[in-house]
LOBADREN-582572 format. One line per field, with one value per residue (C-alpha): residue number from 0; residue in one letter; chain; x, y, z. Coordinates in pm, 1 decimal. Layout:
// residues N
num	[NUM  ...]
residuo	[A  ...]
cadena	[A  ...]
u	[X  ...]
v	[Y  ...]
w	[Z  ...]
END
This chain:
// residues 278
num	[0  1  2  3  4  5  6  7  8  9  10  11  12  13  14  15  16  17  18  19  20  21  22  23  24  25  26  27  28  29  30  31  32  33  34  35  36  37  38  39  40  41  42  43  44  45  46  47  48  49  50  51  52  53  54  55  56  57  58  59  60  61  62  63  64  65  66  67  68  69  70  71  72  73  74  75  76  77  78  79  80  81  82  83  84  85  86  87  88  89  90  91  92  93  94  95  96  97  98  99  100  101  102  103  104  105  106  107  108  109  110  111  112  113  114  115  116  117  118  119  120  121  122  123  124  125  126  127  128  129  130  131  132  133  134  135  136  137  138  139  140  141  142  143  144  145  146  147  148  149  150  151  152  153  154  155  156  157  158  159  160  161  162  163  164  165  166  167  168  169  170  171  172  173  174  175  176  177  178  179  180  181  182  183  184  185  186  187  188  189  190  191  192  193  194  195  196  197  198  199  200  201  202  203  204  205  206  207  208  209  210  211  212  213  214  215  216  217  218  219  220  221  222  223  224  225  226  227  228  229  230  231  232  233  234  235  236  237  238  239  240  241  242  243  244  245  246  247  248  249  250  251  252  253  254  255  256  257  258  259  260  261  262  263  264  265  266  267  268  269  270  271  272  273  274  275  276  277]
residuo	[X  X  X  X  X  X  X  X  X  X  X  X  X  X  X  X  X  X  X  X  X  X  X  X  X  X  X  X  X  X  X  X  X  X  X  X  X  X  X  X  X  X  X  X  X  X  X  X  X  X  X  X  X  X  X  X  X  X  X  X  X  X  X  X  X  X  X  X  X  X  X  X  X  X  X  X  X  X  X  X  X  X  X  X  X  X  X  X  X  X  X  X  X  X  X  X  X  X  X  X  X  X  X  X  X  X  X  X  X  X  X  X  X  X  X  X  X  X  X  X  X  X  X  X  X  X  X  X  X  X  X  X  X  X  X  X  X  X  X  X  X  X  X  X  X  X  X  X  X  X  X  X  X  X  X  X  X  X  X  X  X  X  X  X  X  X  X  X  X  X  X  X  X  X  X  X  X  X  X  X  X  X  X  X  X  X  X  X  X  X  X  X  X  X  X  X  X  X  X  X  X  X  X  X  X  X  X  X  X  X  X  X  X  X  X  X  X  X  X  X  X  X  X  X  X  X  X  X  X  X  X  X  X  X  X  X  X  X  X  X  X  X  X  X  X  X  X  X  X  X  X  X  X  X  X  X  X  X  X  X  X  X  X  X  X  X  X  X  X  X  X  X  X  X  X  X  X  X]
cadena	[A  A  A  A  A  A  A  A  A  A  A  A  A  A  A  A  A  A  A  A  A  A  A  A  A  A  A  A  A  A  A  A  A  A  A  A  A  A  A  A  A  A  A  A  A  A  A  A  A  A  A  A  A  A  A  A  A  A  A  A  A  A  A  A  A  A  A  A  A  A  A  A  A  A  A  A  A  A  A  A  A  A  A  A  A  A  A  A  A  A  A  A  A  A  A  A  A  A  A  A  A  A  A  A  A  A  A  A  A  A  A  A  A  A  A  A  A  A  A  A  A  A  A  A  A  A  A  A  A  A  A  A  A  A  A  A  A  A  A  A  A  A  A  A  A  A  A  A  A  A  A  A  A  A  A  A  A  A  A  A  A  A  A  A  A  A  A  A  A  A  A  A  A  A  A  A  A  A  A  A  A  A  A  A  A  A  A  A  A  A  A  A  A  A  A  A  A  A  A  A  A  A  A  A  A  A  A  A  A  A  A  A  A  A  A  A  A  A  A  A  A  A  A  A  A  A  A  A  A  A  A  A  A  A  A  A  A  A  A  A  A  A  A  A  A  A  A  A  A  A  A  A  A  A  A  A  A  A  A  A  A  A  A  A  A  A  A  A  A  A  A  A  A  A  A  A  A  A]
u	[-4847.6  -5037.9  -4903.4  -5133.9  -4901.5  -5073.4  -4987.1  -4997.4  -5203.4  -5103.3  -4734.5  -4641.8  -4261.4  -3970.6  -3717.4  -3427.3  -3112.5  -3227.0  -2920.9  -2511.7  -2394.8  -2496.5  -2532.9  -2804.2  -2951.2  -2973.6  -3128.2  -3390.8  -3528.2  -3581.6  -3732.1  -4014.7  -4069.8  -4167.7  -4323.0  -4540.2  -4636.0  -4729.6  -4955.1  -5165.0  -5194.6  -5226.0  -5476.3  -5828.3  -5629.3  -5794.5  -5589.5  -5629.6  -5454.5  -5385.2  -5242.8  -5113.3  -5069.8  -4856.3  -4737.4  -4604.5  -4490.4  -4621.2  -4853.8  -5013.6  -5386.5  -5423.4  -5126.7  -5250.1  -5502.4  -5515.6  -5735.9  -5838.5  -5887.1  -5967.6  -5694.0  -5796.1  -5514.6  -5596.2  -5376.0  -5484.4  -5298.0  -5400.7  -5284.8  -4926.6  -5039.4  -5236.6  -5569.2  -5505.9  -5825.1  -5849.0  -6169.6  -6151.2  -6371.3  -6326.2  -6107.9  -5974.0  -6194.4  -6523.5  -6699.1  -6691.4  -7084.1  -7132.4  -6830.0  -6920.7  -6986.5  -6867.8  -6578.5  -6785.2  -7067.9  -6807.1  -6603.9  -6985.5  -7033.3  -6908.3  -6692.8  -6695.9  -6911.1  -6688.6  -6376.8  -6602.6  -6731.1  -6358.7  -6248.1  -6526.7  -6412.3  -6059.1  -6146.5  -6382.5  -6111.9  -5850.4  -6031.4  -5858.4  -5504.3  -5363.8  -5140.6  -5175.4  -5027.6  -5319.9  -5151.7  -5224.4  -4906.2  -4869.5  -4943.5  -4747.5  -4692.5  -4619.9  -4294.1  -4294.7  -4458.9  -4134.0  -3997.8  -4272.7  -4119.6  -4284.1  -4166.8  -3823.9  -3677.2  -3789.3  -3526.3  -3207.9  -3023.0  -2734.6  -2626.4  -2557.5  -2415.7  -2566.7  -2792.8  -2960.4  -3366.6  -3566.2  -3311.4  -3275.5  -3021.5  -3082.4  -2948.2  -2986.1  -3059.1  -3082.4  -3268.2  -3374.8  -3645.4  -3517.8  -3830.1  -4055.6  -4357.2  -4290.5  -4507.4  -4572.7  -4677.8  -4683.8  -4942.9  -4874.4  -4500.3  -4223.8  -4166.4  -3846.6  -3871.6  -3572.0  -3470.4  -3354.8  -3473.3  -3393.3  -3433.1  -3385.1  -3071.5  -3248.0  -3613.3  -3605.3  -3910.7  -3887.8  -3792.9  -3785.2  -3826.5  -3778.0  -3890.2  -3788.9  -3914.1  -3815.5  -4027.0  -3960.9  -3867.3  -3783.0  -3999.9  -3904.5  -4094.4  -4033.0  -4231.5  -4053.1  -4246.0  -4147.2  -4219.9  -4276.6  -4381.7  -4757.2  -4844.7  -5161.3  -5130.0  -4812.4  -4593.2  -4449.2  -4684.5  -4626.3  -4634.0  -4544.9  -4492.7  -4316.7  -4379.0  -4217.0  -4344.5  -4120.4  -4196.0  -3959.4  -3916.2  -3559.1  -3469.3  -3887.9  -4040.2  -4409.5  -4504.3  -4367.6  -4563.9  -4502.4  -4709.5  -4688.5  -4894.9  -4913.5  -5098.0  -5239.1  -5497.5  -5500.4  -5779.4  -5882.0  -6218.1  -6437.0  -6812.0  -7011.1  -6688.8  -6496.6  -6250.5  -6351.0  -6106.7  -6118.6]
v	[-543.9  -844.8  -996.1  -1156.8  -1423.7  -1538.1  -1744.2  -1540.6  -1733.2  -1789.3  -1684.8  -1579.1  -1401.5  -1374.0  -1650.3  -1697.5  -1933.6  -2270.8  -2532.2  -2438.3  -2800.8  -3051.2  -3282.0  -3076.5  -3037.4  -3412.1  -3432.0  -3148.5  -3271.1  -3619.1  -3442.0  -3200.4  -3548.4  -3718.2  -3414.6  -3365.6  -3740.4  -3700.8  -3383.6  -3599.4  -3922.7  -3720.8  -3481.4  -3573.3  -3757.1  -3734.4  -3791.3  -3785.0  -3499.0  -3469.5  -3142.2  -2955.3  -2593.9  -2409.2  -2065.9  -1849.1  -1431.7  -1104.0  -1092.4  -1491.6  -1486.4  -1902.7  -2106.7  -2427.4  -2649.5  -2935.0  -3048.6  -3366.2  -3274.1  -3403.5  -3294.5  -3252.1  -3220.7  -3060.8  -2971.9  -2667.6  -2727.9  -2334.1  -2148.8  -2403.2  -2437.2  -2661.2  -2626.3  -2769.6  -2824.0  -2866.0  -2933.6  -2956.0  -3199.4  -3156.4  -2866.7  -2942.5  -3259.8  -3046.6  -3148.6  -2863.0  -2835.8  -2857.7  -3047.5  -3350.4  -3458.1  -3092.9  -3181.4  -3447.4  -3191.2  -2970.3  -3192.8  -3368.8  -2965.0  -2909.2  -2621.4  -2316.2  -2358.2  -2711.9  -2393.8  -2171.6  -2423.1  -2567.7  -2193.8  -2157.2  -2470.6  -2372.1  -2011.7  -2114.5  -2370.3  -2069.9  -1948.1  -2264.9  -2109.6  -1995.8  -1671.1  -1333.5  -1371.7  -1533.8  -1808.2  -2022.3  -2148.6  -2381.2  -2677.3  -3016.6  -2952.3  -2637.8  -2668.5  -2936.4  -2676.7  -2530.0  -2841.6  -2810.6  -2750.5  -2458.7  -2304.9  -2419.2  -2098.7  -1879.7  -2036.3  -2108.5  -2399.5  -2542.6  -2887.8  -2957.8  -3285.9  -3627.9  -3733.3  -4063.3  -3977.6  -4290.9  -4513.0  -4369.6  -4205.5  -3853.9  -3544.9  -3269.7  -2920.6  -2586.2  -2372.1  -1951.7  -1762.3  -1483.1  -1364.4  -1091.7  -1114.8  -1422.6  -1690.9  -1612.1  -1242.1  -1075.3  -771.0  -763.6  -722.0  -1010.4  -1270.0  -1516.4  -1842.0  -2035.9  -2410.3  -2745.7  -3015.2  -3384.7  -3594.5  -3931.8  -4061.2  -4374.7  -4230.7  -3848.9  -3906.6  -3572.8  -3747.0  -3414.5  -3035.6  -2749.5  -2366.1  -2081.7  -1697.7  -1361.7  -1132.6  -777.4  -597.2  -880.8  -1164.3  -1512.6  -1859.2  -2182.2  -2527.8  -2858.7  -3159.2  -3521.9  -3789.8  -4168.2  -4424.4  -4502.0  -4855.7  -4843.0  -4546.6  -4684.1  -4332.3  -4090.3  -3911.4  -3636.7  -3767.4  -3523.3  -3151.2  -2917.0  -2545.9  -2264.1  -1875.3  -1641.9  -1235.5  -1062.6  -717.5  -644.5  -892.6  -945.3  -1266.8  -1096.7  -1458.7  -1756.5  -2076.0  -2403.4  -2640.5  -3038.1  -3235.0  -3588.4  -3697.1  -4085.9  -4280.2  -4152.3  -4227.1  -4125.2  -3940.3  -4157.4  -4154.3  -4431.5  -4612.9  -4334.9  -4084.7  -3763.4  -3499.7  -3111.6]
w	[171.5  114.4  -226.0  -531.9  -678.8  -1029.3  -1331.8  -1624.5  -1916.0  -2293.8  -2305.5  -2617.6  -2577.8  -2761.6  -2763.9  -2579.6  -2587.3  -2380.9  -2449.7  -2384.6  -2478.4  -2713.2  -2403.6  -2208.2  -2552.8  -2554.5  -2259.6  -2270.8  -2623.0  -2456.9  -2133.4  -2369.8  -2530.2  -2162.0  -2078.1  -2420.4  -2357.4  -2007.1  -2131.9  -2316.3  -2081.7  -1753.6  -1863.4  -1645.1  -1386.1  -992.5  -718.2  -340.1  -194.4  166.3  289.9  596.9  623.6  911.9  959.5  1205.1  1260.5  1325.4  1069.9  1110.8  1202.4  1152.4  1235.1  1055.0  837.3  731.0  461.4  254.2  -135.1  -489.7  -688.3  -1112.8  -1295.8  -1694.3  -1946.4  -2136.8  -2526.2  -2613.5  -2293.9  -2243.1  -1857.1  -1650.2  -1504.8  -1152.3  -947.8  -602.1  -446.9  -61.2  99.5  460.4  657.0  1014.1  1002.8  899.1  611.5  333.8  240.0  -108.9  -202.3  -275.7  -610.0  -754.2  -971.4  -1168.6  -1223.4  -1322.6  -1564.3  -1739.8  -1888.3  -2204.7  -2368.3  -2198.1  -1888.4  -1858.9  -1770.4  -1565.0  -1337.3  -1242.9  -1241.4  -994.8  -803.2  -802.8  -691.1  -372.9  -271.2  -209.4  132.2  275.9  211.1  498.9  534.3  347.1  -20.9  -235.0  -459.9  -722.4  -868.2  -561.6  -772.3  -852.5  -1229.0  -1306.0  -1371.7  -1621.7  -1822.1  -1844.4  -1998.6  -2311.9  -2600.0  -2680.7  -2329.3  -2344.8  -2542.9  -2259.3  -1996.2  -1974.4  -1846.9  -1754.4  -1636.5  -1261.2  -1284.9  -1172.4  -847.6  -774.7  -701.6  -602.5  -705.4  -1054.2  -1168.0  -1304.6  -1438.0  -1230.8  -1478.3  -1340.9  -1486.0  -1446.3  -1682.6  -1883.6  -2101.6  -2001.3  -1882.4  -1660.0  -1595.0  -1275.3  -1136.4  -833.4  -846.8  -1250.5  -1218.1  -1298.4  -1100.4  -1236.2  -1194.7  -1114.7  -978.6  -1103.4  -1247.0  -1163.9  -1505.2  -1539.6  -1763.2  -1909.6  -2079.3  -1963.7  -1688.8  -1421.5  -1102.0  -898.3  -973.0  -732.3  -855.7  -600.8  -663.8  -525.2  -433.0  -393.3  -129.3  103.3  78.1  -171.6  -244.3  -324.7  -404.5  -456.0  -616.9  -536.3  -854.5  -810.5  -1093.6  -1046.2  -1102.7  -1217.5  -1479.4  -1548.5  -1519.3  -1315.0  -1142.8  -880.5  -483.0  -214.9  -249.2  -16.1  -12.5  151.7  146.5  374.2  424.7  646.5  735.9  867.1  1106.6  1169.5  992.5  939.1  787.3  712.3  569.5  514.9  368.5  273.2  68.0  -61.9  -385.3  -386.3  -566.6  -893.0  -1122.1  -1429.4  -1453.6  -1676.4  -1781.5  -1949.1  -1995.0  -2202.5  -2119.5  -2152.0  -2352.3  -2313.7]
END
């Protein structure tokens, strides 16, 4: 069966317990503060995204790609999710006709054809995912949605204890979705996220986050997102990201993919010397 793994827009659920302690209270309230502040100051950030694909099993058609991207990163206040764009330039070395200068004439519309051209973008940019389950959750940020204040009640956590990341020392939260329908959906049925969380004891900047999913009958996923303090945008901004997607049936491994990808250069899209805001 070849699975369609989506993010389900505009969650509006019932609440659930988030916090068991006053300590991991603590710390998530400081985290959805980072992460609230990081909504609004990484919104229309580019980066350079450089990514391998590899797979192997019965069911593998192309073992690998490798492709050179811009990567748009949007926060969308309404829906609580991201709007992660990737426009691939080249493929295997190739050249990807039409690429070039797309994402600016994409991000100069306004209102809604602003959304429908980057929807476009993002949707053309999927034929260079290899394997057979169609993705698009297999983003950076994604889980420091999770951390939003607003999405907090729909997870619970529980502290893990303490782990140096980068040379900063962090809290290490685990966390596992309990509302219904979940963020993420596999053919329009539930899909639980769970992971950790690495965040950092002085501030409450996400050093690390890891999500892992299950998917029925016998296949599971999981993405984990490496953070580093940019320089020039002065914050922490995502850097590497390491995905895994395994399908097995019995003892046969019909597919398994890996993928790697590091982000670099980030820039902020600008246009006669403003910043442009959804």
């Amino acid at each position: 069966m070849r699975w369609r793994l989506t993010l389900l827009m505009a969650v509006g659920l019932h609440a659930v317990g988030s916090a068991d302690s006053p300590l991991i209270a603590e710390i998530l309230n400081r985290a959805g503060e980072q992460v609230r502040r990081f909504e609004q100051e990484f919104t229309l950030v580019i980066s350079e995204e450089n990514y391998q694909q590899h797979a192997n099993g019965q069911a593998v058609i192309r073992p690998k790609r490798r492709t050179r991207a811009e990567m748009l990163f949007l926060w969308l206040p309404e829906e609580r999710v991201w709007l992660t764009v990737r426009n691939v330039l080249s493929a295997d070395g190739h050249p990807v006709a039409g690429s070039e200068g797309r994402l600016d004439h994409a991000l100069r519309a306004t209102g809604a054809d602003r959304l429908a051209l980057l929807r476009a973008v993002i949707n053309d940019s999927a034929r260079f995912n290899i394997g057979r389950t169609y993705r698009n959750f297999n983003y950076p940020t994604l889980v420091l949605s999770f951390l939003d204040p607003a999405m907090q009640p729909h997870f619970t956590f529980s502290l893990a204890g303490r782990e140096r990341i980068h040379g900063v020392d962090t809290w290490k939260v685990n966390y596992e979705e309990r509302s219904s329908p979940t963020v993420i959906q596999g053919d329009g049925t539930d899909l639980r996220s769970r992971g950790s969380v690495w965040i950092a004891v002085q501030g409450g900047a996400v050093a690390r986050t890891q999500l892992a999913i299950t998917i029925p009958p016998a296949a599971w996923a999981s993405v984990e997102v490496e953070y580093q303090r940019d320089s020039k945008l002065s914050m922490w901004v995502p850097s590497a990201m390491h995905e895994t997607y395994m399908d097995t049936r019995g003892t046969v491994v019909r597919e398994h993919i890996g993928g790697e990808a590091t982000d670099s250069a980030f820039r902020r899209f600008e246009t006669s010397g403003r910043v442009l805001v959804p």
